[in-house]
Every structure is written in structure tokens, then in C-alpha cells.
C-alpha positions in Angstrom: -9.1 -42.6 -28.9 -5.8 -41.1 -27.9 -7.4 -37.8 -27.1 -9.2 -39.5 -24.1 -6.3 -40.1 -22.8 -4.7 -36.2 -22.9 -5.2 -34.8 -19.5 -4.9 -31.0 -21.1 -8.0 -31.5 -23.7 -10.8 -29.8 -21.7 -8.2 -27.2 -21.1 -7.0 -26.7 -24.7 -11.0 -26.8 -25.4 -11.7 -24.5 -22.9 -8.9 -22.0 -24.2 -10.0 -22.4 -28.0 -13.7 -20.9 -26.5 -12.4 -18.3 -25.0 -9.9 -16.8 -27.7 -12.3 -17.7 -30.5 -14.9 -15.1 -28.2 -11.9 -12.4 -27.8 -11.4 -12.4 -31.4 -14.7 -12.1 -32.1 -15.8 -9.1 -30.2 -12.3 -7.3 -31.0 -13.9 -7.8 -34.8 -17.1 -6.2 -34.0 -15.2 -3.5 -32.0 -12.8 -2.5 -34.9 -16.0 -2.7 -37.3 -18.1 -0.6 -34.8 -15.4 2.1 -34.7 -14.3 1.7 -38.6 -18.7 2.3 -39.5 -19.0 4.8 -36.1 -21.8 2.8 -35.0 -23.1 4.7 -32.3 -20.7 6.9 -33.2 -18.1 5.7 -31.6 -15.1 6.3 -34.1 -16.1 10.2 -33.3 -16.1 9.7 -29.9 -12.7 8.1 -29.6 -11.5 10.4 -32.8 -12.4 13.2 -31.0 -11.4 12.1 -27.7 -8.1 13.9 -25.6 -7.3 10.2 -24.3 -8.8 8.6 -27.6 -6.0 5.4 -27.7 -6.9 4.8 -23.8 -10.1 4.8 -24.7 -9.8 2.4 -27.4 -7.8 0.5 -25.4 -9.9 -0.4 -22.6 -12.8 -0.7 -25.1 -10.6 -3.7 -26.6 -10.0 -5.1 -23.1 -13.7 -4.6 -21.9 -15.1 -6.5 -25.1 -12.5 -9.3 -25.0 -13.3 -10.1 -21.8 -17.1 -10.1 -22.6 -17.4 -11.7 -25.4 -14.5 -14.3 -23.9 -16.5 -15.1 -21.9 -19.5 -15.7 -24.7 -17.4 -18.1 -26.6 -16.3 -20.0 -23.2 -20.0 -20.3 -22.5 -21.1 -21.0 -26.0 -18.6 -23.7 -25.9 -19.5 -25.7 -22.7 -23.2 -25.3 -23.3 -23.8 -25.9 -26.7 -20.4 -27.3 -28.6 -19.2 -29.9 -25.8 -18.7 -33.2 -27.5 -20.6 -36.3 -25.3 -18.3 -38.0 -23.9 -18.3 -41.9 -24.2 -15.8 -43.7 -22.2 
């Protein structure tokens, strides 16, 4: 009942999504690159700027799949509300 009353739960929710989604697609990046699926370990192995590359690679899927998890969690995970 108190939670109702916390003006920073959506936010706090909303937050959880979207790390829970960063975390997720840096996993699938680190297991893409440690398997070279697509053969990308080779490409960023054999790469002059291989660390920028990785890099960006982490920022690009954090933000996508970020955004997965926020979405994931306001469509499908949001608790009904029953005030």
C-alpha cells in the first residue's frame, strides 16, 4: 500500500526496464564477439580501431536493447493499478 504512495515508482520501474535491456544486449554482444558470430571477434580482432569499434558496438546495443526492456516493461510487465 505504501508504494502507492511513492511518487518515484514509475520512475524506479521505468529505470529497472531499461538497465535490465542494456545488460542484456551487452551479454549477447560479449557472447557474439567471444563465439565470432558473424564473425565479429575477427572483425574487431583484426580491426586498426578494434576497441572503438567495440566500443560503440556496446553503446549501439545498450541503447537498443534499452530500449527493448523499457518497452517490454510498459507493455507487457506493468502491474494494474487499483487505487
Amino acid at each position: 500500500m505504501k508504494e502507492h504512495n511513492d511518487p518515484y515508482r514509475l520512475i524506479r520501474y521505468v529505470a529497472l526496464g531499461a538497465a535490465e535491456g542494456i545488460i542484456a544486449g551487452w551479454v549477447i554482444l560479449l557472447i557474439m564477439k567471444h563465439l565470432d558470430i558473424a564473425q565479429i571477434g575477427t572483425l574487431i580482432a583484426n580491426s586498426q580501431h578494434g576497441a572503438l569499434a567495440f566500443f560503440m558496438m556496446l553503446f549501439f546495443f545498450g541503447i537498443t536493447f534499452g530500449m527493448v526492456g523499457l518497452a517490454w516493461r510498459i507493455m507487457v510487465l506493468l502491474p494494474d493499478e487499483e487505487d
